[in-house]
C-alpha positions as CSV (number, residue, x, y, z in Angstrom):
1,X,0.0,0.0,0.0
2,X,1.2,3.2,-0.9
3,X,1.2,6.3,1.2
4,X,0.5,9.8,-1.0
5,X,2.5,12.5,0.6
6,X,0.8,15.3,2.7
7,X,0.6,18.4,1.0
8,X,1.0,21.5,3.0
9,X,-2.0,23.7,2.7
10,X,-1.2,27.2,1.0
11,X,-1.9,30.0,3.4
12,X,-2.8,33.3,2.5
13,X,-1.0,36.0,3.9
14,X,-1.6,39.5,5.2
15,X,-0.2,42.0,2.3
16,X,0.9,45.4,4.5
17,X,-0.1,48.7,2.8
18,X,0.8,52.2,3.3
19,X,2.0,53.5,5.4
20,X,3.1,50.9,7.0
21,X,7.3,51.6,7.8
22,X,8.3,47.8,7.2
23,X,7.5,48.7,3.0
24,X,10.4,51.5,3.0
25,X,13.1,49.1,4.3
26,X,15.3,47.9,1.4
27,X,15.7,43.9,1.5
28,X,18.9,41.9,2.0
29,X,20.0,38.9,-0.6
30,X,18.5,35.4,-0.3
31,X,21.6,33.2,0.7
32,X,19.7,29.7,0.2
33,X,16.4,28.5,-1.3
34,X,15.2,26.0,0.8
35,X,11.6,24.1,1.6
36,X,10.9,26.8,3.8
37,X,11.0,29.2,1.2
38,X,9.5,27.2,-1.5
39,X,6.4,26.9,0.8
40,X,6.8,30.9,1.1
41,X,6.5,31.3,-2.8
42,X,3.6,29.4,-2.7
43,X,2.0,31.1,0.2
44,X,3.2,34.3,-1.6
45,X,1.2,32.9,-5.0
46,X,-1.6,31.8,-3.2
47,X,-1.8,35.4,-1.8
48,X,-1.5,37.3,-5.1
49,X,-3.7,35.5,-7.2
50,X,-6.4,36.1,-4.3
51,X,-5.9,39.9,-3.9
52,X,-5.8,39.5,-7.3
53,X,-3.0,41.4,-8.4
54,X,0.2,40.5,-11.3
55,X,2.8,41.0,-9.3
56,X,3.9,40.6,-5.1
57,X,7.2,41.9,-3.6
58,X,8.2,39.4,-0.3
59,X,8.3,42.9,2.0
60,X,4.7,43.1,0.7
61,X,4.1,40.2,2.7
62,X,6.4,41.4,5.8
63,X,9.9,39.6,4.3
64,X,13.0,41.7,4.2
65,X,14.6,39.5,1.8
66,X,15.1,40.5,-2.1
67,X,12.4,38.4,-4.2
68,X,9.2,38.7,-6.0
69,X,6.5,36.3,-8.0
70,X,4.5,38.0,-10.4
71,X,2.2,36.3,-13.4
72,X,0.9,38.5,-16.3
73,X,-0.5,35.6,-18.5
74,X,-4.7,36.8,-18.8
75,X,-6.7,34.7,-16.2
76,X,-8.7,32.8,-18.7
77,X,-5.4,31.1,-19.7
78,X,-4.5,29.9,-16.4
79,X,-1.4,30.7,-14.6
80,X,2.3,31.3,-15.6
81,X,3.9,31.6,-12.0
82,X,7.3,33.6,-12.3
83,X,9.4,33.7,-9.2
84,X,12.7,36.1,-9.1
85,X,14.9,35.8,-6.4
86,X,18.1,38.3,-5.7
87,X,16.4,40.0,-8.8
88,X,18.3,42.9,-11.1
89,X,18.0,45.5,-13.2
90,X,21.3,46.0,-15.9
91,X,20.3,48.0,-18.1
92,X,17.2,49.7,-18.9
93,X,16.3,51.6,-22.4
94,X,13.0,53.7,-23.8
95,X,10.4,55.0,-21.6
96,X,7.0,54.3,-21.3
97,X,3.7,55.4,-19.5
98,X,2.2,53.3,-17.3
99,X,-0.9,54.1,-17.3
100,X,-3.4,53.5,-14.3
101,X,-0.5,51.5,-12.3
102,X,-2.0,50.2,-9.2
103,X,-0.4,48.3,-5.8
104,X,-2.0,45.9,-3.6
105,X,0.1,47.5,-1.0
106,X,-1.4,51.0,-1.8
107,X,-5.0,50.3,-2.3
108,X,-7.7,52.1,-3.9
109,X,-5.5,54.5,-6.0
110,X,-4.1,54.3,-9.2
111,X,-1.7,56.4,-11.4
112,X,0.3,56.8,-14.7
113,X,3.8,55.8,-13.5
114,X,7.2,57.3,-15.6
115,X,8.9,53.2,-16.3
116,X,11.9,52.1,-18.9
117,X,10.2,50.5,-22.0
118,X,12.8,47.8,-21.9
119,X,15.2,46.2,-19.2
120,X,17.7,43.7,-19.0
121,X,17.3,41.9,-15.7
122,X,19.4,38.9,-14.1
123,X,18.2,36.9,-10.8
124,X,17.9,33.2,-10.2
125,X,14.5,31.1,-10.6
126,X,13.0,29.6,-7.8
127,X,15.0,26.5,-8.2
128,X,18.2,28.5,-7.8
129,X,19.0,28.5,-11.7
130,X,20.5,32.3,-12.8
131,X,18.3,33.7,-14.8
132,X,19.0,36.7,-17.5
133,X,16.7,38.3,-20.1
134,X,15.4,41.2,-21.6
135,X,11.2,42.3,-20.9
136,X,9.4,45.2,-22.7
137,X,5.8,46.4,-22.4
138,X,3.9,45.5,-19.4
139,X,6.5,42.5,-18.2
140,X,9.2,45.6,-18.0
141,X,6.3,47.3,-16.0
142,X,5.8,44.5,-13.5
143,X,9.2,43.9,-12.9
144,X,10.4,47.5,-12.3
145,X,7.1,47.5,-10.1
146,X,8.2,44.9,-7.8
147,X,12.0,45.4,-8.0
148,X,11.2,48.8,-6.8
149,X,9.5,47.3,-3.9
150,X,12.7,45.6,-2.6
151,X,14.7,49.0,-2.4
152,X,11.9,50.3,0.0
153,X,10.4,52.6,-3.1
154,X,6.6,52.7,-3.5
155,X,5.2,53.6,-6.8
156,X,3.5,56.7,-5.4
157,X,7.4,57.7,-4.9
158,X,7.2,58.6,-8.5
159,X,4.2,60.2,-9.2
160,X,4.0,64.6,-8.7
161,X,4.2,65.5,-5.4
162,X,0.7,67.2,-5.2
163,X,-0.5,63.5,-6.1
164,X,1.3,61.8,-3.3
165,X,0.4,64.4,-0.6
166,X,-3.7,64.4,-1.6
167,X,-3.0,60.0,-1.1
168,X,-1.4,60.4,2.1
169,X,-4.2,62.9,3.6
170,X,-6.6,60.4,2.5
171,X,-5.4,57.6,4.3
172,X,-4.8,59.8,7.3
173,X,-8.2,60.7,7.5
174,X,-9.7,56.9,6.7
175,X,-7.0,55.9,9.5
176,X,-8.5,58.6,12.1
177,X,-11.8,56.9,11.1
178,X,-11.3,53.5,12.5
């Protein structure tokens, strides 16, 4: 008789939003990708794909270490899980407007966002194999997006000033409301 193994139930975890301090804190390198941290990325997945958002940086989730999962594939073809660990930008080219950029960690706003139209990045997979290729478009978006995340930088750090301050009133006041 065989035995099927126990699989660990995916947990959802809490995504912190603004303006919580733990966001601005730039992440330290991964130094091994073990079980644990497998069973992280799947939490982290798990997490995402509930919110639902494309894209989730691990000090989203309350991890000070440098990696991020993100999936741009449409919904109604399934997913295409991408995990980046130690991640990189080398070079970055162009510029493009993305417009009506949201964050699951800075909810209910959106803004057109100032991004490179096309980067070169280099990281390792979740397996630990280095990883190195170009993105454009939205993927170049995404990844600039969540890379950002891991140097403590918000994307409401690059939007006018006036912008930023009328946000931050906001969830002053809906904070003084609770």
């Amino acid at each position: 008789m065989t035995t099927m193994k126990e699989v660990e139930p995916v947990t959802v975890l809490d995504i912190l939003t603004y303006p919580d301090k733990f966001l601005k804190k730039q992440t330290a390198a991964v130094e091994n990708i073990d079980g644990a941290l497998q069973t992280v990325f799947d939490n982290m997945a798990a997490t995402m794909y509930q919110a639902p958002g494309i894209g989730l940086a691990a000090p989203q989730v309350g991890i000070g270490q440098s990696f991020v999962i993100y999936d741009i594939a449409p919904r109604e073809e399934g997913h295409d899980l991408q995990v980046l660990v130690n991640p990189k930008i080398i070079t970055s080219e162009g510029e493009i407007i993305s417009e009506n950029e949201g964050c699951l960690s800075v909810p209910e706003f959106r803004a057109d966002v100032k991004r490179a139209e096309r980067i070169l990045v280099e990281g390792v997979d979740r397996d630990g194999n280095p990883l190195r290729f170009e993105a454009d478009g939205m993927l170049a978006i995404v990844i600039q997006h969540e890379l950002d995340h891991l140097d403590g930088t918000l994307f409401i750090d690059h939007i006018s000033a006036l912008k930023r301050q009328m946000y931050k009133r906001r969830v002053k006041k809906e904070m003084k409301q609770r």
